[in-house]
C-alpha positions in Angstrom: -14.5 -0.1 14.9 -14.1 3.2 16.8 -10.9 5.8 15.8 -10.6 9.4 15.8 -8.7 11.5 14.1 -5.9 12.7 16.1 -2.2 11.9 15.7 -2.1 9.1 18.0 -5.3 7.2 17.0 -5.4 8.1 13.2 -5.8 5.0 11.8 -5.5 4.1 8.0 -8.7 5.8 6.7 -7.9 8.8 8.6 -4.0 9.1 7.7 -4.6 8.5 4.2 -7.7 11.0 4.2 -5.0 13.1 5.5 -2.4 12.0 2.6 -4.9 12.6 -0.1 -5.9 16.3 1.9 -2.4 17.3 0.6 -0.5 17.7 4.5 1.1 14.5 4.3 4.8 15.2 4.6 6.9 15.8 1.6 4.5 14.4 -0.8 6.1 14.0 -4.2 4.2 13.5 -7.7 4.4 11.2 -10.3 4.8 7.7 -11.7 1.9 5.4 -12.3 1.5 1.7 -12.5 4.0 1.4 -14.5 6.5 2.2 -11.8 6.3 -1.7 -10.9 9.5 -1.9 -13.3 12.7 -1.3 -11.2 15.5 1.3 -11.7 18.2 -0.4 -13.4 20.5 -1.6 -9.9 23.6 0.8 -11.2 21.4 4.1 -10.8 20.6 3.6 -7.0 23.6 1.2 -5.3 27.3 0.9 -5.7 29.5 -2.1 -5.3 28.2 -5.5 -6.2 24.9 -7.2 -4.8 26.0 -8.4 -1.6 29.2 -6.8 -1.1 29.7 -3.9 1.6 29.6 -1.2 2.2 26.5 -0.5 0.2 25.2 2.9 -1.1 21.6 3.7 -1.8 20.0 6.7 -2.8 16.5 7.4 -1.6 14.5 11.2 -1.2 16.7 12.7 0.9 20.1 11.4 -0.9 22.6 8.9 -0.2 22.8 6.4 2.6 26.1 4.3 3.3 25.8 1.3 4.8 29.2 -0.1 6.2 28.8 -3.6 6.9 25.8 -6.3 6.3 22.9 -5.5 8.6 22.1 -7.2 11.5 18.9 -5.5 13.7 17.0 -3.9 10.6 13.9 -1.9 11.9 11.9 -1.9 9.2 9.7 1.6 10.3 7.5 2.0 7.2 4.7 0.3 7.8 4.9 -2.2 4.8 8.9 -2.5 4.8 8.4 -5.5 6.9 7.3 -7.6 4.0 10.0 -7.3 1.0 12.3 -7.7 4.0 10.3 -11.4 5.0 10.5 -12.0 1.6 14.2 -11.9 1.1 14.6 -14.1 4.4 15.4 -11.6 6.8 13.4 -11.2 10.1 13.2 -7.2 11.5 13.7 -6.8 15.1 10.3 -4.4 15.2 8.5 -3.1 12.9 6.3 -0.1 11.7 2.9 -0.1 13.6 -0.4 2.1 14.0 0.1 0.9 17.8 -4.1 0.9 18.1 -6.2 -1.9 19.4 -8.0 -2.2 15.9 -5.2 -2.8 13.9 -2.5 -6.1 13.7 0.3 -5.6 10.9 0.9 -9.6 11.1 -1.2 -10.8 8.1 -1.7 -14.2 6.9 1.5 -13.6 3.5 3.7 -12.2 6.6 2.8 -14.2 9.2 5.5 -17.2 8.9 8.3 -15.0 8.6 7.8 -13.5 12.2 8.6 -16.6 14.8 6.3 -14.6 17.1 4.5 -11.4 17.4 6.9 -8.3 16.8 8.5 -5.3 18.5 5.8 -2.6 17.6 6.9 1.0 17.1 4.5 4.2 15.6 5.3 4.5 12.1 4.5 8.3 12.2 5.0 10.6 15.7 8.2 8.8 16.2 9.2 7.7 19.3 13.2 8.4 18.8 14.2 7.2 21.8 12.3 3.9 21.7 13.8 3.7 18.5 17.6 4.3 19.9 16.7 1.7 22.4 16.5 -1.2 19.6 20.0 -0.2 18.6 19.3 -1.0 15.5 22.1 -0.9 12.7 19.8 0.0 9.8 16.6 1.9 9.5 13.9 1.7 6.3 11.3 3.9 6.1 9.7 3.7 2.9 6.7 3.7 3.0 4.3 5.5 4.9 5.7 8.6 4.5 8.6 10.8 6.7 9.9 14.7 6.8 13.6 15.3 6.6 13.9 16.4 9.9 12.3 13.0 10.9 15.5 11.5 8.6 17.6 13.4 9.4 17.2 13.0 13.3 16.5 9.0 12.8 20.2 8.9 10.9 21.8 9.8 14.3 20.9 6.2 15.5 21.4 4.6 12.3 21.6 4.6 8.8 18.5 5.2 7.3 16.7 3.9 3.9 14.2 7.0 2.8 11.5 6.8 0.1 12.7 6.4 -2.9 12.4 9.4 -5.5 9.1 10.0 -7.6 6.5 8.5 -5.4 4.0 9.4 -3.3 3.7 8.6 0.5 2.5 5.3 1.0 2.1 5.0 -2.7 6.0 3.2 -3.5 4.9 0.6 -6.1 6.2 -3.3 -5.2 8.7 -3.4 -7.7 11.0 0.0 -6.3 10.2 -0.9 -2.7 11.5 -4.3 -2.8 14.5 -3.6 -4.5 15.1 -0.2 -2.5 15.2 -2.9 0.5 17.1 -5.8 -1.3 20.2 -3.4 -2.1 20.6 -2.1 1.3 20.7 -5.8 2.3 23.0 -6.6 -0.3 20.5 -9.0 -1.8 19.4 -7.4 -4.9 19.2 -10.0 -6.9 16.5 -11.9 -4.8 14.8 -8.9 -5.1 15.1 -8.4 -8.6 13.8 -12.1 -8.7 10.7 -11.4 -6.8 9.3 -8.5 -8.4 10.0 -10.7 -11.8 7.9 -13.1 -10.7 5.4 -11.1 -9.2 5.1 -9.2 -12.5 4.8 -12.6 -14.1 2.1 -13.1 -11.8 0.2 -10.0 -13.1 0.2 -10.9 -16.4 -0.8 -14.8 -16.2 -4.0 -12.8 -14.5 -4.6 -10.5 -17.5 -4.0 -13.3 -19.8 -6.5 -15.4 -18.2 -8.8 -12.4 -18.4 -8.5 -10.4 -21.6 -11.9 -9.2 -21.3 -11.1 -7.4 -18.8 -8.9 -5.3 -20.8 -10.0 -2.0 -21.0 -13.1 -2.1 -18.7 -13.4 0.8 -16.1 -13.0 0.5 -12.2 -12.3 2.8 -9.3 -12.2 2.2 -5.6 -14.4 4.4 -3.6 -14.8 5.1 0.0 -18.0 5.9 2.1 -18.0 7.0 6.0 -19.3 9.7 8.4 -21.7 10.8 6.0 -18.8 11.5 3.3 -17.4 9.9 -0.2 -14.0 9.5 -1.5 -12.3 8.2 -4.8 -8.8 7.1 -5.0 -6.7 8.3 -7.1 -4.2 6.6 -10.0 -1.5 6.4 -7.9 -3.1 4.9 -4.9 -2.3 0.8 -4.2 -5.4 -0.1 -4.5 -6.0 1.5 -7.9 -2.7 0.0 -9.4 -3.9 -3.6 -7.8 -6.7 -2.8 -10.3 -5.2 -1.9 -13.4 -2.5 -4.3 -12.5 -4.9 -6.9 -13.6 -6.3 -5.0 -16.6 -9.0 -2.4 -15.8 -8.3 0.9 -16.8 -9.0 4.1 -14.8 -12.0 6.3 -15.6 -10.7 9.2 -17.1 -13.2 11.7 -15.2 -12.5 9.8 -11.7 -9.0 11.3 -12.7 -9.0 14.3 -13.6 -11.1 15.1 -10.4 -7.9 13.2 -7.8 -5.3 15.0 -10.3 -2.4 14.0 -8.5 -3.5 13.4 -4.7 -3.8 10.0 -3.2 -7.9 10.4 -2.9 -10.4 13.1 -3.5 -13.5 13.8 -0.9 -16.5 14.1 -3.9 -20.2 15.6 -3.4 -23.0 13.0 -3.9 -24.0 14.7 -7.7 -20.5 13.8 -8.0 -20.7 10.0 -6.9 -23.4 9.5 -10.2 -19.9 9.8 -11.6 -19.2 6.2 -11.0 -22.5 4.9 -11.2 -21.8 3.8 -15.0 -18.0 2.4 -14.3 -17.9 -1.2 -15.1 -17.2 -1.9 -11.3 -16.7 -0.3 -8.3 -14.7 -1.5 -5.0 -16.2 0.3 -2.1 -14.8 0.1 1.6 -16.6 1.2 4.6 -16.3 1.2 8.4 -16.4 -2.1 9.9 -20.2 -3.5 10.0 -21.1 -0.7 8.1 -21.8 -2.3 4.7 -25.9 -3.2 5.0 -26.2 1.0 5.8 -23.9 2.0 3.0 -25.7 -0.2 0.8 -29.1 0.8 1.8 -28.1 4.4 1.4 -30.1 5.8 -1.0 -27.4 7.9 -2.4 -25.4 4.4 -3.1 -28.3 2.5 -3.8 -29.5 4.5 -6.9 -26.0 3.9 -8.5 -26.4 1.9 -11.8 -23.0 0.2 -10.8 -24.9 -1.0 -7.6 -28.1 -1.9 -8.7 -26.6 -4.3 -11.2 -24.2 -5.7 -8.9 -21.0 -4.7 -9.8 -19.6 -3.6 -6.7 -17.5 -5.5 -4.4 -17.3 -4.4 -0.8 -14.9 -4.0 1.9 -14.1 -2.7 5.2 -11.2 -1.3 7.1 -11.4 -4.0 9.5 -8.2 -5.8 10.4 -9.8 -9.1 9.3 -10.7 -7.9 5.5 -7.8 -9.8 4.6 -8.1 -8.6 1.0 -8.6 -5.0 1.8 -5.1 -4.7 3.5 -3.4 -7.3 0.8 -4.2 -4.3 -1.7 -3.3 -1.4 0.5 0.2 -3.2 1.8 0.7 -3.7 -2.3 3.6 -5.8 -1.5 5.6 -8.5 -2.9 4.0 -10.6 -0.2 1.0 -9.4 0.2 0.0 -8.7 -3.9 -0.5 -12.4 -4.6 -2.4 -12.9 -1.2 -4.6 -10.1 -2.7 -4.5 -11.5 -6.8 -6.1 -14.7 -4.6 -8.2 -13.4 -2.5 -9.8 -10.7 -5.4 -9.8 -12.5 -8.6 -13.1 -14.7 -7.9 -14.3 -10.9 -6.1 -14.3 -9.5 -9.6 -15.5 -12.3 -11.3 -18.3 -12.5 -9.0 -19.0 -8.7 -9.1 -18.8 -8.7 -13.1 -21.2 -11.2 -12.8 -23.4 -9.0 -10.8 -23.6 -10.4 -7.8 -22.3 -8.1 -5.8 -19.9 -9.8 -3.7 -17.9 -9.2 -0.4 -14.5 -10.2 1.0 -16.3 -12.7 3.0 -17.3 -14.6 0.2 -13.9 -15.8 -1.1 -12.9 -16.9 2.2 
């Protein structure tokens, strides 16, 4: 799978290499896995669910919203998916707009009737936008500057990040509900983060020994080697399901969303209980045979599970969407992945198709 690097081809790998560089826009810190738990619905709404007009705060403030909405563009990249899972069908929808990429997914895929309006989720294309007249805007994830906002709310209302998260790090449970009060239906939102929390802990009852055991996702391209931080949606899919995060991983991503590391470095997670590495598409067998890789303890014993950015790794993109619809494609999909790669045998996504 060929990308580059610049604006208009950046691709996942590259924006969130950027994000974790420290120039995505208006990064904020904070909030771990824990974040899953949603603010109590009086802090960020007023009026009763379903009644309008609706108030929501978000990053940049407060957004009214006069009357139910009808055309929602949901621009974050992900905000298609609580939106789906409330009932309501966006008119377009957040995009990377590159041949390699497809944001319908099989957890999405019955609640578009057909393939959607695409628009770029980042370099916006304002009057592409204006041309949808749509009557409200989310962006949530994926990240946006306050002039971006603040020219976007000219069009229509607009639904920011909420506060305390990183770009492209909003947890399920404050994304979802974000979305279901400026749809006025909070309380099917409330309902399915519940259950997807429930869903969460059936998995770490049915796995206790899990508890405690260390796991990080890493990343391996161009020659170059990347952990992902705490905060990342990959990482909380992890812990999620009971693994803790290694301590020294940690402190070396502090805050960012993922951390370039040398090769002395990488013997870092050589002795982690298991390891999720993703890779360029059909670049697996080379990582694997790397001998930098291959002399990883983690490796050689198997526990490693491995991934690719290609738009068919289904379980890859279940983790990084980290939605209400897409986390139980992903608990699944990965749950006979890490059995298989506690197990040491080394598994890929391929296997639990």
């Amino acid at each position: 799978m060929t990308r580059n690097d610049t604006p208009s081809g950046l691709g996942r790998r590259g924006f969130l290499t950027v994000l974790g560089g420290g120039l995505a826009v208006t990064v904020l810190q904070g909030c771990t896995n824990d974040a899953n738990d949603p603010p109590a619905a009086t802090d960020n709404v007023s009026g009763e669910s379903g009644s309008f007009p609706v108030t929501v705060s978000h990053r940049f403030g407060d957004t009214t919203i006069p009357a139910r909405p009808q055309r929602i563009l949901a621009l974050g990249q992900t905000d298609c998916d609580p939106l789906i899972a409330l009932g309501v069908t966006p008119i377009a929808i957040g995009s990377f707009l590159d041949s390699w990429y497809n944001p319908v997914f099989p957890w999405n895929e019955d609640g578009l009737s057909e393939k959607p309006e695409e628009v770029r989720f980042y370099d916006l294309e304002f009057e592409k936008i204006a041309a949808l007249q749509p009557d409200l805007i989310t962006m949530i994830s994926g990240g946006i500057t306050k002039k971006d906002y603040e020219t976007l709310s000219q069009i229509a209302p607009v639904v920011g990040p909420p506060v305390g998260y990183q770009d492209s790090a909003v947890p399920y449970g404050a994304h979802t509900l974000l979305i279901g009060q400026a749809v006025g239906r909070e309380d099917e939102a409330r309902a399915a983060v519940e259950a997807l929390d429930e869903q969460f802990r059936q998995v770490r009852d049915d796995h206790p020994e899990w508890a405690g055991l260390t796991a990080v996702h890493a990343e391996a391209y161009t020659g170059a080697y990347y952990v992902l931080g705490e905060q990342a949606p990959r990482t909380t899919f992890l812990t999620s399901v009971g693994f803790a995060a290694a301590p020294e991983i940690s402190e070396i991503v502090g805050d960012d969303y993922s951390k370039e590391i040398s090769a002395e470095e990488l013997d870092l997670i050589g002795d982690l209980d298991m390891v999720v590495w993703t890779t360029d598409e059909g670049a697996i067998p080379d990582v694997q045979a790397n001998p930098v890789v291959s002399r990883l303890q983690s490796v050689q014993d198997g526990n490693a599970i491995w991934l690719s950015y290609a738009s068919t790794d289904t379980f890859f993109w279940a983790m990084d969407w980290a939605t209400v619809l897409s986390a139980p494609y992903a608990l699944e999909k990965g749950v006979p992945l890490i059995e298989a790669a506690l197990a040491g045998e080394s598994p890929t996504a391929e296997d639990s198709a």
